[in-house]
Jmol script that loads the backbone (N, CA, C; Angstrom):
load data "model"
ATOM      1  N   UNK A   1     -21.666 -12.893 -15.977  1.00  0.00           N
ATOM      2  CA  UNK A   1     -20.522 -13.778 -15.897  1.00  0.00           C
ATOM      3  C   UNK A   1     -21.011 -15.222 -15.792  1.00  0.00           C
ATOM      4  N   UNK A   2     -19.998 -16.299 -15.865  1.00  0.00           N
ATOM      5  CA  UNK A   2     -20.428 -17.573 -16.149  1.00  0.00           C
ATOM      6  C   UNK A   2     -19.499 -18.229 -15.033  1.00  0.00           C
ATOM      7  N   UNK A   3     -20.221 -19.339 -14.512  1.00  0.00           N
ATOM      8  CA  UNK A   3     -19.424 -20.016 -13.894  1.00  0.00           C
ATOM      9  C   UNK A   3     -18.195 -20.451 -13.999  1.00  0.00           C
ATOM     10  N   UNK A   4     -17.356 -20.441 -15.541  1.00  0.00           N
ATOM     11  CA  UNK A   4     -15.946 -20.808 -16.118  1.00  0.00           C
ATOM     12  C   UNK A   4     -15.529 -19.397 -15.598  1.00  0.00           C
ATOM     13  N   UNK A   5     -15.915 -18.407 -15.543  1.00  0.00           N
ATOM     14  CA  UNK A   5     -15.344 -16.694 -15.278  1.00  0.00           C
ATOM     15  C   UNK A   5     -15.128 -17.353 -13.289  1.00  0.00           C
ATOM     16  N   UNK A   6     -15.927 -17.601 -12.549  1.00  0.00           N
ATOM     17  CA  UNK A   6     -15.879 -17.779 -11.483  1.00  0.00           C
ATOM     18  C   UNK A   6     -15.034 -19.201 -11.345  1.00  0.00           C
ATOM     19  N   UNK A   7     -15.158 -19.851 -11.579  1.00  0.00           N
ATOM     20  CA  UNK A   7     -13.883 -20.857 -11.592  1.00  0.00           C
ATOM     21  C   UNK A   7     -12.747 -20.217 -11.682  1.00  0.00           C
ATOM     22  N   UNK A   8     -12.252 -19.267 -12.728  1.00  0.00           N
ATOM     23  CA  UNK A   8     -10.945 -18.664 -13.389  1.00  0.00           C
ATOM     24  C   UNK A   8     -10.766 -17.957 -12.066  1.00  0.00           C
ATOM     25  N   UNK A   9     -11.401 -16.758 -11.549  1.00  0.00           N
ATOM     26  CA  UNK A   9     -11.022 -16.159 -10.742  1.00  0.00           C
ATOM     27  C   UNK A   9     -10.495 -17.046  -9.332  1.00  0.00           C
ATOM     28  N   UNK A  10     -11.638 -17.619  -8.954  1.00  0.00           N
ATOM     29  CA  UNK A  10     -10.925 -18.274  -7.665  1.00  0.00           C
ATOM     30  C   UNK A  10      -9.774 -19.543  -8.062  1.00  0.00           C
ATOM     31  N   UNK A  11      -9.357 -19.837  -8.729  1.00  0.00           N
ATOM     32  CA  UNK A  11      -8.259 -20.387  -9.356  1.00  0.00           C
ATOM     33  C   UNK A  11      -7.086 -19.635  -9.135  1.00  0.00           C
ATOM     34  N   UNK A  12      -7.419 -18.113  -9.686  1.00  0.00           N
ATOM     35  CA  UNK A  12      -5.997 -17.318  -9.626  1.00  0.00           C
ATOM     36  C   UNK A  12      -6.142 -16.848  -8.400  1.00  0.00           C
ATOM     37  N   UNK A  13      -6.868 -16.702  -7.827  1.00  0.00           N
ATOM     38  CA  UNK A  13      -6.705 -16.261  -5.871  1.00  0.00           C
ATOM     39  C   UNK A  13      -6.357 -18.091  -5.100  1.00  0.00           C
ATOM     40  N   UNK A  14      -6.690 -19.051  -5.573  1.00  0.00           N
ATOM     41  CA  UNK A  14      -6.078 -19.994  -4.654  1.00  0.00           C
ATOM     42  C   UNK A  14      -4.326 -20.682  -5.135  1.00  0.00           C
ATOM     43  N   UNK A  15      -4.429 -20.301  -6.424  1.00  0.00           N
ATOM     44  CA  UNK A  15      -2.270 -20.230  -7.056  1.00  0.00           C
ATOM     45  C   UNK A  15      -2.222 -18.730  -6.605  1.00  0.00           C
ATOM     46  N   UNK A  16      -2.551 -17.979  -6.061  1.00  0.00           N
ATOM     47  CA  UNK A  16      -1.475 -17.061  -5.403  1.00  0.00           C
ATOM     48  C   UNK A  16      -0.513 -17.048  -4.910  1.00  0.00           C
ATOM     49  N   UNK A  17       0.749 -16.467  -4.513  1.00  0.00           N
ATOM     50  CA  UNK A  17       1.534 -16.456  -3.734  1.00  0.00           C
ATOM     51  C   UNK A  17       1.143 -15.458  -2.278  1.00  0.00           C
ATOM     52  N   UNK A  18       0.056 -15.170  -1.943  1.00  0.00           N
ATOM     53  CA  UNK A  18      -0.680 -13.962  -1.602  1.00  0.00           C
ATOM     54  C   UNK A  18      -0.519 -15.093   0.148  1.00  0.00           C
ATOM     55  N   UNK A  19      -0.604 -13.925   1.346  1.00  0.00           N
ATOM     56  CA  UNK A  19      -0.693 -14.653   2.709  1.00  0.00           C
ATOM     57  C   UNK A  19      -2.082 -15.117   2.833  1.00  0.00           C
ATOM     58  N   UNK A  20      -2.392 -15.824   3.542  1.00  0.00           N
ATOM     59  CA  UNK A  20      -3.732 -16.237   3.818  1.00  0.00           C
ATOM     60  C   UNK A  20      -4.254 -15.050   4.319  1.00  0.00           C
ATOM     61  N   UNK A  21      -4.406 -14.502   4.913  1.00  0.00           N
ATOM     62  CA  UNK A  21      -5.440 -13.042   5.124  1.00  0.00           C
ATOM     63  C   UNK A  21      -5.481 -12.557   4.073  1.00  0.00           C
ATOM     64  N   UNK A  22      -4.613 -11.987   3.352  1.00  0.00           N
ATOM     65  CA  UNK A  22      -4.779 -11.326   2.135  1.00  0.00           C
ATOM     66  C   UNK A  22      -5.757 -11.517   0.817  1.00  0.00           C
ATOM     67  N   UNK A  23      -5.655 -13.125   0.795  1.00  0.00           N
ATOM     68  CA  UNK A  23      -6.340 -14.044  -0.252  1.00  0.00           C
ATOM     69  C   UNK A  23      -7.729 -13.993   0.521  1.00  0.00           C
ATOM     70  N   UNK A  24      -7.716 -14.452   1.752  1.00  0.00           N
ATOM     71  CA  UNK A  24      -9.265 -14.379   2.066  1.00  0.00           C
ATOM     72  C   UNK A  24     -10.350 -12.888   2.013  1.00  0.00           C
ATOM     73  N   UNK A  25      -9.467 -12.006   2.532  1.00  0.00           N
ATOM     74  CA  UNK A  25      -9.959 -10.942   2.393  1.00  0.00           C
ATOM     75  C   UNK A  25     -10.536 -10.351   0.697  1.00  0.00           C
ATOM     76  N   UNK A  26      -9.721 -10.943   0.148  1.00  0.00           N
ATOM     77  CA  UNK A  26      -9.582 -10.657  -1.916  1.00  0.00           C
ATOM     78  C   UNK A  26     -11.070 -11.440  -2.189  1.00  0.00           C
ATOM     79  N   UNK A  27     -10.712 -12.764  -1.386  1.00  0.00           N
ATOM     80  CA  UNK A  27     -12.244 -13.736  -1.655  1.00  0.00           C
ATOM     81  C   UNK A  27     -13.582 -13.355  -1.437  1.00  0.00           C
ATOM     82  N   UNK A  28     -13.651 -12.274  -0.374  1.00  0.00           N
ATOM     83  CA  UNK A  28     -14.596 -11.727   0.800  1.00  0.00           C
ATOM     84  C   UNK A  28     -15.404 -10.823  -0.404  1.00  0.00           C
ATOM     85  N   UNK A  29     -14.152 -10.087  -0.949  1.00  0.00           N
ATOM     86  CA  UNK A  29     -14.254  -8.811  -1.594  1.00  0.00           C
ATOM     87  C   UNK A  29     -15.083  -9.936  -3.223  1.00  0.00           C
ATOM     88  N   UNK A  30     -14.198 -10.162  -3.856  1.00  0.00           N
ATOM     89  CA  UNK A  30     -14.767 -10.797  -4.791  1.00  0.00           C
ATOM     90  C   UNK A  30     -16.178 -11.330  -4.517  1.00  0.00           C
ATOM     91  N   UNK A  31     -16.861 -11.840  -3.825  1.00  0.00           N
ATOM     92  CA  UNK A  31     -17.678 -13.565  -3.265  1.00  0.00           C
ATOM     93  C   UNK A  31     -18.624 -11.621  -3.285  1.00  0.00           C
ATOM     94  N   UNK A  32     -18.615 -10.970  -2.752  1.00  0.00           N
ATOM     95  CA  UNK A  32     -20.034  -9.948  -2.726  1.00  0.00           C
ATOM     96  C   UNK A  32     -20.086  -9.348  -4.029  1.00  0.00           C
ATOM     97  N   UNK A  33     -19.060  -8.945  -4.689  1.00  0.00           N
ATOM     98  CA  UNK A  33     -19.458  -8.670  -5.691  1.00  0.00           C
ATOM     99  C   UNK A  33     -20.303  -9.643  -6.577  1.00  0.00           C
ATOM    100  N   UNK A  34     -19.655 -10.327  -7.059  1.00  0.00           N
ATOM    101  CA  UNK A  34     -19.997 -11.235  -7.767  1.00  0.00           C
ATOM    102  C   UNK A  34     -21.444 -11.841  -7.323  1.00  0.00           C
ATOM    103  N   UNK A  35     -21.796 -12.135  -6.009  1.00  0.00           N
ATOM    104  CA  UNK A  35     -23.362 -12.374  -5.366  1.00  0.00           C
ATOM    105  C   UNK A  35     -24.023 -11.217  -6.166  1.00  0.00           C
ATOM    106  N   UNK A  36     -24.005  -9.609  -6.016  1.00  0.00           N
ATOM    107  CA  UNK A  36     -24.668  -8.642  -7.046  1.00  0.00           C
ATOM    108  C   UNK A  36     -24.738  -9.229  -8.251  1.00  0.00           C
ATOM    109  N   UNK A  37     -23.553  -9.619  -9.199  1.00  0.00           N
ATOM    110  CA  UNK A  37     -23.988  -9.529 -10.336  1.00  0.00           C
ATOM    111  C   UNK A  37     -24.876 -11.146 -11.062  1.00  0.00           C
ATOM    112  N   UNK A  38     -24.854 -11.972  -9.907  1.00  0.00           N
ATOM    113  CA  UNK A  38     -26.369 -13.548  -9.599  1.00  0.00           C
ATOM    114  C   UNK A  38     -26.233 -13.507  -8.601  1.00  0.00           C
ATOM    115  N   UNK A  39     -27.507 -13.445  -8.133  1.00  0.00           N
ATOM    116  CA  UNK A  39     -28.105 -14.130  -6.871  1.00  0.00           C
ATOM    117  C   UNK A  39     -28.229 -15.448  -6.614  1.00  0.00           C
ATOM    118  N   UNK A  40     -27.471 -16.225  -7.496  1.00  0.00           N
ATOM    119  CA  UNK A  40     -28.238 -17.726  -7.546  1.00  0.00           C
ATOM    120  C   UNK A  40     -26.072 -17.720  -6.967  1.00  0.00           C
ATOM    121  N   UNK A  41     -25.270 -17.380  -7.014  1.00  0.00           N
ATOM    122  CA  UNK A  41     -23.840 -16.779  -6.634  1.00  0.00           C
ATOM    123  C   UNK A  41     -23.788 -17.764  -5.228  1.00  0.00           C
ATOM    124  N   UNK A  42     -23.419 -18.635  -4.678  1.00  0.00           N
ATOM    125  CA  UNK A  42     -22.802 -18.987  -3.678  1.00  0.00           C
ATOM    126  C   UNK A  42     -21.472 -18.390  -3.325  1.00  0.00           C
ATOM    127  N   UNK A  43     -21.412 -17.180  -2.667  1.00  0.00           N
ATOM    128  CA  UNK A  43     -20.064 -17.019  -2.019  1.00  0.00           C
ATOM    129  C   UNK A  43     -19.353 -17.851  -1.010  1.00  0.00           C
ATOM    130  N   UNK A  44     -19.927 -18.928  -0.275  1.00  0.00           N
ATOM    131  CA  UNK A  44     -18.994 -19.627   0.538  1.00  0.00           C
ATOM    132  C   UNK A  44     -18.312 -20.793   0.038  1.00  0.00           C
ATOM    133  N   UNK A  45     -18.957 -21.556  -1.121  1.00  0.00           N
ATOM    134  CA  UNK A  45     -18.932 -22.310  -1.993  1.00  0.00           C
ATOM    135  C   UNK A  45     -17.182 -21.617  -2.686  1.00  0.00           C
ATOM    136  N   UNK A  46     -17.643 -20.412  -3.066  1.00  0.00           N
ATOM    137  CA  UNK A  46     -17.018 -19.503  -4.025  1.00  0.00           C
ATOM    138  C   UNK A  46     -15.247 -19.292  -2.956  1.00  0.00           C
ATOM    139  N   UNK A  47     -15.342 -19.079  -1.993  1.00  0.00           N
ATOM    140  CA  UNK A  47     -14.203 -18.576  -0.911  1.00  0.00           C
ATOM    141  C   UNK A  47     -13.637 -19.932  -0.348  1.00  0.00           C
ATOM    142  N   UNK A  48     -14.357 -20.770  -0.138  1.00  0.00           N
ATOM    143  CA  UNK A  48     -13.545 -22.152  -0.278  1.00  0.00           C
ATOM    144  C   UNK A  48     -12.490 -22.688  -1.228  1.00  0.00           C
ATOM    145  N   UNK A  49     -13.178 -22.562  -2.559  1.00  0.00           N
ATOM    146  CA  UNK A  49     -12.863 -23.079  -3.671  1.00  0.00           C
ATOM    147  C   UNK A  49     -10.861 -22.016  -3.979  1.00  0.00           C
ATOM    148  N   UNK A  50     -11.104 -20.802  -3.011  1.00  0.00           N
ATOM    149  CA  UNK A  50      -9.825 -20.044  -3.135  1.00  0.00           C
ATOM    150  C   UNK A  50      -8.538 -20.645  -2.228  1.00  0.00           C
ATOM    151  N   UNK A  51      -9.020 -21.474  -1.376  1.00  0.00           N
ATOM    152  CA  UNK A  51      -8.400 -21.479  -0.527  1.00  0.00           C
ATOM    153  C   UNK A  51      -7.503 -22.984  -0.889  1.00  0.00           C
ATOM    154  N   UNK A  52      -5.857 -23.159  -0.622  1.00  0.00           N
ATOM    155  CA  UNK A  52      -5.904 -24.047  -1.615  1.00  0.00           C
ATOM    156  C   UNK A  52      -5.588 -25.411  -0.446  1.00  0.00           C
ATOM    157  N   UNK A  53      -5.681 -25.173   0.652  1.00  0.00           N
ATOM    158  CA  UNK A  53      -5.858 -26.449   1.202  1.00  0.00           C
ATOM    159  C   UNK A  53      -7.295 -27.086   1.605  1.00  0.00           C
ATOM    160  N   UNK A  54      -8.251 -26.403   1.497  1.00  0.00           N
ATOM    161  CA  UNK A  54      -9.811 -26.754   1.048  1.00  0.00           C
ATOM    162  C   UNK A  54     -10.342 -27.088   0.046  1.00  0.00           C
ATOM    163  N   UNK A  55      -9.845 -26.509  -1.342  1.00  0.00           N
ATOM    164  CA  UNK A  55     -10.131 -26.469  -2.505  1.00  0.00           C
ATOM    165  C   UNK A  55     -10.076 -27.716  -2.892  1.00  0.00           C
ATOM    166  N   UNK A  56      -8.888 -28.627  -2.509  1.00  0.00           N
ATOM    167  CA  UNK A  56      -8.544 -30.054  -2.858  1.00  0.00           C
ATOM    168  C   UNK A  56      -9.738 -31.064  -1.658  1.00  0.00           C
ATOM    169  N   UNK A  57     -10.062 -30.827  -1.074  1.00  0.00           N
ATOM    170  CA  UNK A  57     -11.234 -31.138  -0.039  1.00  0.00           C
ATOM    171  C   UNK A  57     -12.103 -32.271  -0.577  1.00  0.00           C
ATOM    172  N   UNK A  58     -12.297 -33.207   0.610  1.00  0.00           N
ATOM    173  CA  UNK A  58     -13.975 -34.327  -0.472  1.00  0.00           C
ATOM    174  C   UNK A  58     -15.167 -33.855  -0.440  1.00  0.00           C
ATOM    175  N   UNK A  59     -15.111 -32.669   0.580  1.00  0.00           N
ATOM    176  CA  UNK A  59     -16.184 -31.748   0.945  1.00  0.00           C
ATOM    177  C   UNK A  59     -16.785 -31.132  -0.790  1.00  0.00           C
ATOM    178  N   UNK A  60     -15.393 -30.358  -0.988  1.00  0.00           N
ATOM    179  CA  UNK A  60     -15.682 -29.657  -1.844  1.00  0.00           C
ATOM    180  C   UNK A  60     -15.885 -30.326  -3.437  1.00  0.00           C
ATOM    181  N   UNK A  61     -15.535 -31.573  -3.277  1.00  0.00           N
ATOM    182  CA  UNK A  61     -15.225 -32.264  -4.609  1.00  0.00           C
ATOM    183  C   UNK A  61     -17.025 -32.910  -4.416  1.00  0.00           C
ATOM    184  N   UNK A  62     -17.463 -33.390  -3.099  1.00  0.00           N
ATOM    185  CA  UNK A  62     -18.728 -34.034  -3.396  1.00  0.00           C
ATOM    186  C   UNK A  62     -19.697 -33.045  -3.515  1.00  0.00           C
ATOM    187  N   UNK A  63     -19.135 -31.337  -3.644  1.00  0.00           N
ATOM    188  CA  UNK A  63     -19.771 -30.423  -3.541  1.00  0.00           C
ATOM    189  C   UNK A  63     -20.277 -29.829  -5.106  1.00  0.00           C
ATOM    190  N   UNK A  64     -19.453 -30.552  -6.100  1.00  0.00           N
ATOM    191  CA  UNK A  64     -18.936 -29.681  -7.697  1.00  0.00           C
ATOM    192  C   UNK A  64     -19.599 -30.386  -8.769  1.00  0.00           C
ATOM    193  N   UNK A  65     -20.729 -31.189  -8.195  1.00  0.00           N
ATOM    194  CA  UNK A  65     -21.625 -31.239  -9.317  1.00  0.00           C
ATOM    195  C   UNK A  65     -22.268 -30.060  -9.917  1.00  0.00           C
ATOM    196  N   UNK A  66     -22.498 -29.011  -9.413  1.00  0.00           N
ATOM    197  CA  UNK A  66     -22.915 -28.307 -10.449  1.00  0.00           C
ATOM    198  C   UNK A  66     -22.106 -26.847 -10.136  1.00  0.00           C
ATOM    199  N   UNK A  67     -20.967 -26.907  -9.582  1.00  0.00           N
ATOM    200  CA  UNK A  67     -20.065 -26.010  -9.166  1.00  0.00           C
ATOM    201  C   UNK A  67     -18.612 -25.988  -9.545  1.00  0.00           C
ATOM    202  N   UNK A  68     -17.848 -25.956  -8.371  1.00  0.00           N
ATOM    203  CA  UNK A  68     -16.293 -25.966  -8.900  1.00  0.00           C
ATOM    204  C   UNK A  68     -15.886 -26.745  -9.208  1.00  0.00           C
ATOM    205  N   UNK A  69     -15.029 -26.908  -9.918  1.00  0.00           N
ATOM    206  CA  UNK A  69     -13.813 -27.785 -10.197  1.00  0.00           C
ATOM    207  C   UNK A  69     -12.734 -27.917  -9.211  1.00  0.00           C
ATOM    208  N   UNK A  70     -11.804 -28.313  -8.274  1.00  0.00           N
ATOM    209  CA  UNK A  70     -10.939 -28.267  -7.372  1.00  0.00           C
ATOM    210  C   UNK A  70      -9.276 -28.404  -8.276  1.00  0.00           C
TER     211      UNK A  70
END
end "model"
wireframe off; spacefill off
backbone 0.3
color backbone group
Protein backbone atom coordinates (compact mmCIF):
# COMPACT_ATOMS: atom_id res chain seq x y z
CA UNK A 1 0.00 0.00 0.00
CA UNK A 2 1.00 3.63 -0.54
CA UNK A 3 0.77 6.42 1.51
CA UNK A 4 -2.36 8.01 -0.81
CA UNK A 5 -4.11 4.32 0.34
CA UNK A 6 -3.24 5.49 4.04
CA UNK A 7 -4.27 9.00 3.68
CA UNK A 8 -7.73 7.62 2.02
CA UNK A 9 -8.35 5.40 4.85
CA UNK A 10 -7.80 7.68 7.76
CA UNK A 11 -9.76 10.34 5.88
CA UNK A 12 -12.82 8.04 5.82
CA UNK A 13 -12.40 7.12 9.65
CA UNK A 14 -11.91 10.95 10.58
CA UNK A 15 -15.52 12.09 8.12
CA UNK A 16 -17.17 9.42 10.00
CA UNK A 17 -20.21 9.84 11.68
CA UNK A 18 -18.78 6.98 14.02
CA UNK A 19 -18.52 7.96 18.26
CA UNK A 20 -15.15 8.69 19.28
CA UNK A 21 -14.42 5.24 20.85
CA UNK A 22 -15.58 3.57 17.99
CA UNK A 23 -13.33 5.53 15.42
CA UNK A 24 -10.40 5.18 17.74
CA UNK A 25 -10.73 1.73 18.33
CA UNK A 26 -11.22 1.24 14.06
CA UNK A 27 -7.78 3.43 14.11
CA UNK A 28 -6.08 1.02 16.74
CA UNK A 29 -7.27 -1.85 14.57
CA UNK A 30 -6.24 -0.34 11.23
CA UNK A 31 -2.64 1.58 12.58
CA UNK A 32 -1.42 -2.51 13.42
CA UNK A 33 -2.38 -3.79 10.55
CA UNK A 34 -1.14 -1.66 8.29
CA UNK A 35 2.43 -1.36 10.64
CA UNK A 36 2.59 -5.42 9.26
CA UNK A 37 2.16 -4.63 5.91
CA UNK A 38 5.60 -1.43 6.36
CA UNK A 39 7.46 -1.16 9.06
CA UNK A 40 8.62 2.18 8.11
CA UNK A 41 4.15 2.61 9.04
CA UNK A 42 3.82 5.25 11.81
CA UNK A 43 0.65 4.28 13.59
CA UNK A 44 0.41 7.27 15.92
CA UNK A 45 1.09 9.66 13.20
CA UNK A 46 -1.57 7.38 11.36
CA UNK A 47 -4.50 7.54 14.51
CA UNK A 48 -4.09 11.19 14.86
CA UNK A 49 -4.52 12.02 11.40
CA UNK A 50 -8.29 10.03 12.13
CA UNK A 51 -9.21 12.01 14.60
CA UNK A 52 -10.88 15.10 13.29
CA UNK A 53 -10.20 17.62 15.92
CA UNK A 54 -6.33 16.76 15.79
CA UNK A 55 -6.14 16.13 12.27
CA UNK A 56 -6.63 19.98 11.63
CA UNK A 57 -3.71 20.45 14.39
CA UNK A 58 -0.17 22.67 13.74
CA UNK A 59 1.21 19.68 15.38
CA UNK A 60 0.10 17.62 12.75
CA UNK A 61 0.38 20.03 9.79
CA UNK A 62 4.26 20.80 10.90
CA UNK A 63 4.22 17.04 11.05
CA UNK A 64 3.16 16.26 6.95
CA UNK A 65 6.16 16.85 5.24
CA UNK A 66 6.54 13.59 4.35
CA UNK A 67 3.16 12.32 5.78
CA UNK A 68 -0.46 13.39 6.00
CA UNK A 69 -2.32 15.74 4.54
CA UNK A 70 -4.90 17.24 7.29
Amino acid sequence: MTRKDYQLIADVLKNSDLPGNIRSLLALNFAAALKQDNPRFKPVRFCMATMPDKADSEAIKANNAEGFEA
